[in-house]
C-alpha positions in Angstrom: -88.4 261.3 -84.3 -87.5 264.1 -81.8 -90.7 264.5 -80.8 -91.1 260.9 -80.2 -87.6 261.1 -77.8 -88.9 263.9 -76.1 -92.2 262.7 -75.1 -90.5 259.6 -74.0 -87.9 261.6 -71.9 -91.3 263.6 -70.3 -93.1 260.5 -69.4 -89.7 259.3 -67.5 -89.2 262.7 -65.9 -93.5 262.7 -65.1 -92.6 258.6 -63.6 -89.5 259.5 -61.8 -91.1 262.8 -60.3 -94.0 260.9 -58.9 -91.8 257.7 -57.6 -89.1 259.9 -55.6 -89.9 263.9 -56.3 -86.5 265.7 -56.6 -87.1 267.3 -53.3 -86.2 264.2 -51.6 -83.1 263.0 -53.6 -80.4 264.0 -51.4 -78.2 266.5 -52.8 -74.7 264.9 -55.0 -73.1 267.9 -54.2 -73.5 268.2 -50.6 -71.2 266.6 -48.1 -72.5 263.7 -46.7 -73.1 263.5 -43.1 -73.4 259.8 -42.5 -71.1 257.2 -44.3 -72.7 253.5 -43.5 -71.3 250.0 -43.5 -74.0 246.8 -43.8 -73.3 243.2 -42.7 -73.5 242.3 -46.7 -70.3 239.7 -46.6 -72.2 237.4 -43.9 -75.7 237.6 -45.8 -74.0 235.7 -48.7 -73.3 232.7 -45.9 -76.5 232.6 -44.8 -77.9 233.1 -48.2 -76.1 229.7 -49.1 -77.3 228.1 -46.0 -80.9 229.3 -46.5 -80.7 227.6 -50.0 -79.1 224.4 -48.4 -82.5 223.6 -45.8 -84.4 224.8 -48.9 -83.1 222.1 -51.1 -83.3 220.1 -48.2 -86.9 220.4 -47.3 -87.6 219.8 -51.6 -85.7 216.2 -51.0 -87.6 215.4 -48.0 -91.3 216.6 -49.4 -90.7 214.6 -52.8 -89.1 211.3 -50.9 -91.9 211.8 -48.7 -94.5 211.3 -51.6 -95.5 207.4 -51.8 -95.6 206.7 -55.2 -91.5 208.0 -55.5 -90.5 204.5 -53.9 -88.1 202.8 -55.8 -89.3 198.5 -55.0 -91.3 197.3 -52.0 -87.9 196.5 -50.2 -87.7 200.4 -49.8 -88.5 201.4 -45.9 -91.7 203.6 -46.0 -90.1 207.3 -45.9 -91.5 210.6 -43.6 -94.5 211.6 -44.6 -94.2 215.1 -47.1 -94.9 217.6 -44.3 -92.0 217.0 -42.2 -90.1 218.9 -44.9 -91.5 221.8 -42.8 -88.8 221.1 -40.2 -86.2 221.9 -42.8 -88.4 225.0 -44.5 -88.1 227.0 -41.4 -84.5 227.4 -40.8 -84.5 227.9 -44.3 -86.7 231.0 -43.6 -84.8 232.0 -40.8 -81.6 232.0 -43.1 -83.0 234.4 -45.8 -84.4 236.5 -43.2 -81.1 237.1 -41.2 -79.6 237.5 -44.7 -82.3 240.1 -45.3 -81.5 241.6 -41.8 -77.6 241.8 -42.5 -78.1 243.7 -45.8 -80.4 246.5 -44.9 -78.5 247.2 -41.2 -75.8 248.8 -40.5 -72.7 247.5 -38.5 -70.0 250.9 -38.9 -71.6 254.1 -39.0 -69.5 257.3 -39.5 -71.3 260.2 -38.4 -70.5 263.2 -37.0 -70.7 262.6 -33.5 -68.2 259.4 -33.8 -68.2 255.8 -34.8 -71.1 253.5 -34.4 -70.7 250.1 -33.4 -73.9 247.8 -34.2 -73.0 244.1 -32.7 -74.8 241.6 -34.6 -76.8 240.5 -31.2 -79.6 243.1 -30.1 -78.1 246.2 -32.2 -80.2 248.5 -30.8 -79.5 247.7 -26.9 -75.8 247.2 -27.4 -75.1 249.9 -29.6 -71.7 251.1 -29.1 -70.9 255.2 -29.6 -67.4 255.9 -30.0 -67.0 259.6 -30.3 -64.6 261.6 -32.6 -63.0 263.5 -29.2 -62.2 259.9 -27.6 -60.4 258.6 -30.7 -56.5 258.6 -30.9 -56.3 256.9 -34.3 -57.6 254.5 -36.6 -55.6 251.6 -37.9 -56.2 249.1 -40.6 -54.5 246.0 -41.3 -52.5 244.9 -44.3 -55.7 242.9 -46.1 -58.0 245.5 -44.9 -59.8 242.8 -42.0 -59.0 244.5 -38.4 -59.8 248.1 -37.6 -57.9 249.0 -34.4 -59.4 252.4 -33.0 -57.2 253.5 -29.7 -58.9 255.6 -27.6 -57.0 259.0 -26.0 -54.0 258.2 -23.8 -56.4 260.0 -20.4 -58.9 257.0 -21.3 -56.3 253.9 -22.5 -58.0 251.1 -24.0 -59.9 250.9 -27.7 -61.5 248.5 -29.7 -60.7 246.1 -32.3 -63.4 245.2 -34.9 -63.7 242.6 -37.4 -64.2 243.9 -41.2 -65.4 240.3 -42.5 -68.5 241.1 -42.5 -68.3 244.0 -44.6 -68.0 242.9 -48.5 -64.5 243.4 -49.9 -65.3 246.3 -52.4 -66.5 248.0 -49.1 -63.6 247.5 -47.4 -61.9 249.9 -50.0 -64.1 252.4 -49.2 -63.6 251.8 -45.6 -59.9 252.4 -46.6 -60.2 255.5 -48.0 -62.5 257.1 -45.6 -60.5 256.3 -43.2 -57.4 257.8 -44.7 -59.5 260.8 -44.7 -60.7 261.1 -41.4 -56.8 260.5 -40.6 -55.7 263.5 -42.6 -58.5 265.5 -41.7 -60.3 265.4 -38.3 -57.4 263.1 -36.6 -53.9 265.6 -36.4 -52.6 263.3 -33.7 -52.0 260.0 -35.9 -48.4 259.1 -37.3 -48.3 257.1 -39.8 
């Protein structure tokens, strides 16, 4: 029986080695550089509506169909392939869903904060750095991040944490609490 365990735990080991060698797993004890926030809370509405053309474009196909007509009262209905009219916003749906969940909108890194609008994220990326930041506020339900920039510069930036999924939001929380303590001696709280 423990041989049987232990050449089950070397074929895992030989399986895991070969899908992502150890070299490249990133290191649990190191401190990490880059703390990311995705879109995730505004994929699951665009999930939903993604599903709502999809059912759509199913009604339209099968009404479409001639022998579904209920008497010979009943109107002739589209013919099946408009239902393609409803299948692509459908796949436009599930691919901004897609899009939400695997890009970032907050990005914590060591140079500042990252700002990634949801239009053109990549021209109108916005780069906050850590010297131009007075402090960092959150809200009382943890929705509005207020970041005021050094009194020489005035100004700052409010951003909207809806998109971010709740259980996010308390990380967001506590990594902000310790930037506060740690890299922000200025804030008074």
């Amino acid at each position: 029986m423990a041989s049987l365990h232990t050449s089950i735990s070397s074929c895992i080991d030989a399986f895991t080695d070969t899908c992502c060698p150890r070299s490249t797993l990133p290191d649990p004890t190191a401190d990490p550089q880059y703390l990311r926030f995705t879109r995730s809370g505004q994929a699951v509405h665009f999930i939903i509506l993604g599903l709502l053309f999809a059912c759509a474009a199913i009604a339209l196909a099968a009404l479409g169909i001639k022998w579904i007509n209920i008497d010979e009262y009943t109107p002739p209905l589209p013919h099946p392939w408009w239902s393609f009219l409803a299948v692509i916003p459908a796949l436009a749906a599930f691919w901004i869903a897609a899009f939400n969940t695997r890009h970032a909108y907050l990005v914590f890194g060591p140079v500042g904060i990252e700002v990634y609008p949801f239009f053109f994220p990549a021209k109108n990326m916005n780069l906050i750095p850590w010297a131009q930041i007075q402090s960092l506020d959150l809200d009382e339900r943890q929705t509005w991040l207020t970041i005021t920039n050094t009194s020489d510069l005035g100004g700052g930036s409010i951003l909207s944490l809806r998109p971010i999924t709740p259980q996010n939001r308390k990380l967001l929380a506590h990594a902000i609490e310790g930037i506060r303590k740690n890299h922000l001696p200025n804030t008074s709280d």
